[in-house]
C-alpha positions as a Markdown table, in Angstrom:
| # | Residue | x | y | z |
|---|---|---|---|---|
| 1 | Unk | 294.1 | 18.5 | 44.3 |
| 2 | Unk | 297.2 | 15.7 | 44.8 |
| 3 | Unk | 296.8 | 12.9 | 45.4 |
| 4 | Unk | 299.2 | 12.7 | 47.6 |
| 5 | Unk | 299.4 | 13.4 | 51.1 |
| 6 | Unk | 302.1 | 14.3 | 53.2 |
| 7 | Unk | 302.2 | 14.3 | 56.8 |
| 8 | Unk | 305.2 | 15.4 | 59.2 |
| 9 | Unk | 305.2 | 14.1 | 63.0 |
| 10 | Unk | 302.4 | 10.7 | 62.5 |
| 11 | Unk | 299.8 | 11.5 | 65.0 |
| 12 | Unk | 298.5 | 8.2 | 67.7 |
| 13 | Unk | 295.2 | 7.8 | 69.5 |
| 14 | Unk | 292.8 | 10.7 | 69.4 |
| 15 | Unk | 295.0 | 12.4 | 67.1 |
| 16 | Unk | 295.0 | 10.4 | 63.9 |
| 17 | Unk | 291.0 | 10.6 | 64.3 |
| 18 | Unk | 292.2 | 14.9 | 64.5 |
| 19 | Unk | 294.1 | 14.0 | 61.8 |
| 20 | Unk | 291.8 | 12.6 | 59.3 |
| 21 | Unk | 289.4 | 15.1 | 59.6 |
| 22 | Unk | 291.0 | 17.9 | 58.9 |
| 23 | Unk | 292.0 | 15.6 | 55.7 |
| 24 | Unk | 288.1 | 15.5 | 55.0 |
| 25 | Unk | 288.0 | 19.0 | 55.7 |
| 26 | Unk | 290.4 | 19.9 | 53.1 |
| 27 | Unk | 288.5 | 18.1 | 50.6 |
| 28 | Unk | 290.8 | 14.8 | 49.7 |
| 29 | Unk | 289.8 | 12.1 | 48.0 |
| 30 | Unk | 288.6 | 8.9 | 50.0 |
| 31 | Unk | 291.0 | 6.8 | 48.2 |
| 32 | Unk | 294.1 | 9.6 | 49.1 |
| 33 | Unk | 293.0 | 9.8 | 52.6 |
| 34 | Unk | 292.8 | 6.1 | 53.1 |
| 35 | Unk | 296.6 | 5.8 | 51.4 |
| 36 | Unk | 298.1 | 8.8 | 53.5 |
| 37 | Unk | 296.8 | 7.2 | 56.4 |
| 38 | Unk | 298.2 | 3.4 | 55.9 |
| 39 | Unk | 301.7 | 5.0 | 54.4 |
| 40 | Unk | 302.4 | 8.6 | 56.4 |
| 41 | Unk | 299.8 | 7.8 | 59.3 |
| 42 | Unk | 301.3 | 4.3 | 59.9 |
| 43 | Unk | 298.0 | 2.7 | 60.5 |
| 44 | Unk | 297.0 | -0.8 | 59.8 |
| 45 | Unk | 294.9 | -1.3 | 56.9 |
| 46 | Unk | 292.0 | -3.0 | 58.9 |
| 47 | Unk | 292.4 | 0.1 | 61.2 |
| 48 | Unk | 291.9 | 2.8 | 58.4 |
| 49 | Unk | 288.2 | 2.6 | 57.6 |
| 50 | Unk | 287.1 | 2.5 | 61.3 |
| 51 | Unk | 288.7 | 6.1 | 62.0 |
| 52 | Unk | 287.5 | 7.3 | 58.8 |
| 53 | Unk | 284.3 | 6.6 | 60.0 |
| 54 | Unk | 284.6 | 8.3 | 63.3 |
| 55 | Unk | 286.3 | 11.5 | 61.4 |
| 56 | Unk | 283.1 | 11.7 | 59.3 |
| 57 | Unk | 280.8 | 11.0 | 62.6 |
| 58 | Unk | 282.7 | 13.7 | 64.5 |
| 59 | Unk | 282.0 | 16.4 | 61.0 |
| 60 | Unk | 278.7 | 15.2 | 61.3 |
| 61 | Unk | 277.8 | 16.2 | 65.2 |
| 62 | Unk | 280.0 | 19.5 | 64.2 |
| 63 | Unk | 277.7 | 20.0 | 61.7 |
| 64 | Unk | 274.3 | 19.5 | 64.2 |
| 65 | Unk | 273.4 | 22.8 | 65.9 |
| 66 | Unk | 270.3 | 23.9 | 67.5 |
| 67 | Unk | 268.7 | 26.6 | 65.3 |
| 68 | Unk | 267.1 | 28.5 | 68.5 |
| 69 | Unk | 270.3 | 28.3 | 70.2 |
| 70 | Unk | 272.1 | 30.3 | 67.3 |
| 71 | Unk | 269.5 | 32.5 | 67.0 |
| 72 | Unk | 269.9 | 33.3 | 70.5 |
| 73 | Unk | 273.8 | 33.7 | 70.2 |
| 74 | Unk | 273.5 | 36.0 | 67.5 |
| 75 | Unk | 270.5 | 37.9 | 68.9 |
| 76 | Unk | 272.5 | 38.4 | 72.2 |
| 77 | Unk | 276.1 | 39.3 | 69.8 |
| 78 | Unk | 274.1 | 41.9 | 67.7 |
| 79 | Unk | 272.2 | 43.4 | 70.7 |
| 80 | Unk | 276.1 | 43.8 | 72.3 |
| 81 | Unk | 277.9 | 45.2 | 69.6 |
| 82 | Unk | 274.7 | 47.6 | 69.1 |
| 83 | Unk | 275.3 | 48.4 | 73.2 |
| 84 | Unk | 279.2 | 49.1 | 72.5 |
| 85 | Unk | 278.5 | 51.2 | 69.0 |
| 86 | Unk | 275.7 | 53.2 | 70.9 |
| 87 | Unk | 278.7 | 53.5 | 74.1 |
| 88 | Unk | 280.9 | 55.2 | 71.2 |
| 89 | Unk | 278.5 | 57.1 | 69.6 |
| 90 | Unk | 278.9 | 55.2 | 66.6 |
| 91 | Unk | 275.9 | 56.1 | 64.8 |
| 92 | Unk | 276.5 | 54.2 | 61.5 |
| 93 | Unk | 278.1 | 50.6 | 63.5 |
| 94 | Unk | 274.8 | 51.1 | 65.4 |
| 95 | Unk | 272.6 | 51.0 | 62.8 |
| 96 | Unk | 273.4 | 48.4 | 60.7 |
| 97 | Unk | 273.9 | 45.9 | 63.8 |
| 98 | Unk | 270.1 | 47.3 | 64.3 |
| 99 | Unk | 269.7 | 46.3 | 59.9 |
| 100 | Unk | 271.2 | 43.1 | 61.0 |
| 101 | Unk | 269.5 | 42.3 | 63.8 |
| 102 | Unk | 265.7 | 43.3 | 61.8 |
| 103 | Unk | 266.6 | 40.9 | 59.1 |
| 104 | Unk | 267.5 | 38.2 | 61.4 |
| 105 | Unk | 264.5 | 38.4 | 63.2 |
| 106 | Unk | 262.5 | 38.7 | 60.0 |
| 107 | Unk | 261.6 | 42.3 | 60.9 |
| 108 | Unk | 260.7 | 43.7 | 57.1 |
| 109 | Unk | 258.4 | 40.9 | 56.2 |
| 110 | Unk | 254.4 | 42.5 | 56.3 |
| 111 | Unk | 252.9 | 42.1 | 58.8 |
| 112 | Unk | 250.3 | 39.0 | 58.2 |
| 113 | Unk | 246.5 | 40.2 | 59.0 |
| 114 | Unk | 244.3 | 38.3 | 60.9 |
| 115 | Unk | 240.8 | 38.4 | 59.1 |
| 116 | Unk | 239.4 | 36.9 | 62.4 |
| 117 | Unk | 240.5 | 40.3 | 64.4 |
| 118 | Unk | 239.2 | 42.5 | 62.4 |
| 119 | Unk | 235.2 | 44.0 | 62.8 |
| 120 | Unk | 233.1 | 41.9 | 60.3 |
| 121 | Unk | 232.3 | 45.5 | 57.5 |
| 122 | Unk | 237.1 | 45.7 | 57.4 |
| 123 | Unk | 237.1 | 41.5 | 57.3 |
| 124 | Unk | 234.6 | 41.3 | 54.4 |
| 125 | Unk | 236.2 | 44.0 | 52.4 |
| 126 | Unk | 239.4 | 42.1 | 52.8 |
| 127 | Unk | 237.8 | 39.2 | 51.7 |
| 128 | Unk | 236.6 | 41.1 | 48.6 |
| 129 | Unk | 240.4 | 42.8 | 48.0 |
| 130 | Unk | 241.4 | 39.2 | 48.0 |
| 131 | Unk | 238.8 | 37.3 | 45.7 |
| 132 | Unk | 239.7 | 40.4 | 43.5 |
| 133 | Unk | 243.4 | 40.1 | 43.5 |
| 134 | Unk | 244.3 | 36.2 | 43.8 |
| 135 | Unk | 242.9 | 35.5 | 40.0 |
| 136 | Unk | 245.6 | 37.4 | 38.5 |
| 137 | Unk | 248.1 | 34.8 | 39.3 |
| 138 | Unk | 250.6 | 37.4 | 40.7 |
| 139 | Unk | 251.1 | 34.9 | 43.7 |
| 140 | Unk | 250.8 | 31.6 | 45.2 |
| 141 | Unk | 248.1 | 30.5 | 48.8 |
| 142 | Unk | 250.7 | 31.6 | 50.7 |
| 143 | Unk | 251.0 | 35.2 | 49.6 |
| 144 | Unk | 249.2 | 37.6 | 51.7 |
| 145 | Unk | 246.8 | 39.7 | 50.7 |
| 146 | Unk | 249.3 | 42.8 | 50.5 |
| 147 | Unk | 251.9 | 41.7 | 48.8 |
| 148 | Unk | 249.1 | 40.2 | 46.3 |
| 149 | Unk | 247.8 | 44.3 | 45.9 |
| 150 | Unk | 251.2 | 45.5 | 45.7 |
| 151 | Unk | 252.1 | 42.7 | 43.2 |
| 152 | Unk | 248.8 | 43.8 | 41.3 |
| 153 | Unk | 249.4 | 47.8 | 41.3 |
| 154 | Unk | 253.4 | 46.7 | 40.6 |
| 155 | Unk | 251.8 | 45.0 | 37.3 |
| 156 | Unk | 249.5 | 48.1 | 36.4 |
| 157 | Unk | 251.6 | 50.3 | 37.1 |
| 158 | Unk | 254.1 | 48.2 | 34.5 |
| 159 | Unk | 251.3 | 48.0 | 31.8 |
| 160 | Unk | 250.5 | 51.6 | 32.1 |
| 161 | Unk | 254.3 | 52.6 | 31.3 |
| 162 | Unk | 254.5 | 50.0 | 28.5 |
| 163 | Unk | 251.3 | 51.5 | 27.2 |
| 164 | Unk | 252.9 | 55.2 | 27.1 |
């Protein structure tokens, strides 16, 4: 990238603040931002670092969001553009805005069991599967119990080909 920056029209007020973040956006140096905006900005040296660091604040509150709120916008986008492909009978738009929508909501991850809801005989075998299973170092505590047996019949199913 140049060093050098040119800018046409010198921005006032509000706008050299605009100004130097879309500098920071495009990814120039400190150092050419700060000359570009004593020479082609026309500011006072003493002035330059102040707006700087209100262009870098202003990134930084751009950069804030509130995860649920997202979630919620593009919960409520995918359910529409489901609505309008569904309108138009467009099977294929339909279903992968349904895809999308599954993997945003974390949809294909198992389902976690609760040993606690199950009757005591199905929560002891469970128990069992897993004291079995969890030795073979095919996952970490956090692993549920089936991924931990498909990760085990994954690897026996590998050392039975590699035996053939």
């Amino acid at each position: 990238m140049s060093e050098d920056i040119e800018i046409l029209n010198p921005p006032t007020g509000e706008e050299l603040v605009d100004k130097v973040v879309l500098l920071l956006i495009a990814g120039h140096p400190p150092d050419a931002i700060r000359n570009a905006a004593r020479a082609n900005l026309g500011m006072a040296p003493d002035k330059v670092e102040p707006v700087i660091q209100e262009a870098r604040r202003r990134l930084t509150l751009a950069a804030e969001y509130s995860r649920d709120e997202a979630l919620g916008t593009a919960i409520t986008r995918l359910n529409d553009c489901y609505k309008m492909a569904a309108t138009d009978r467009d099977a294929k738009t339909a279903v992968q805005c349904q895809r999308e929508l599954n993997r945003l909501l974390d949809l294909y991850r198992p389902a976690e069991i609760d040993p606690g809801s199950l009757a005591p005989a199905a929560a002891e075998d469970l128990a069992a599967v897993r004291e079995y299973v969890e030795p073979l170092g095919l996952g970490d505590d956090d692993t549920n119990t089936a991924e931990l047996v498909r990760l085990a019949v994954d690897e026996l199913v590998r050392l039975r080909n590699a035996e053939e």
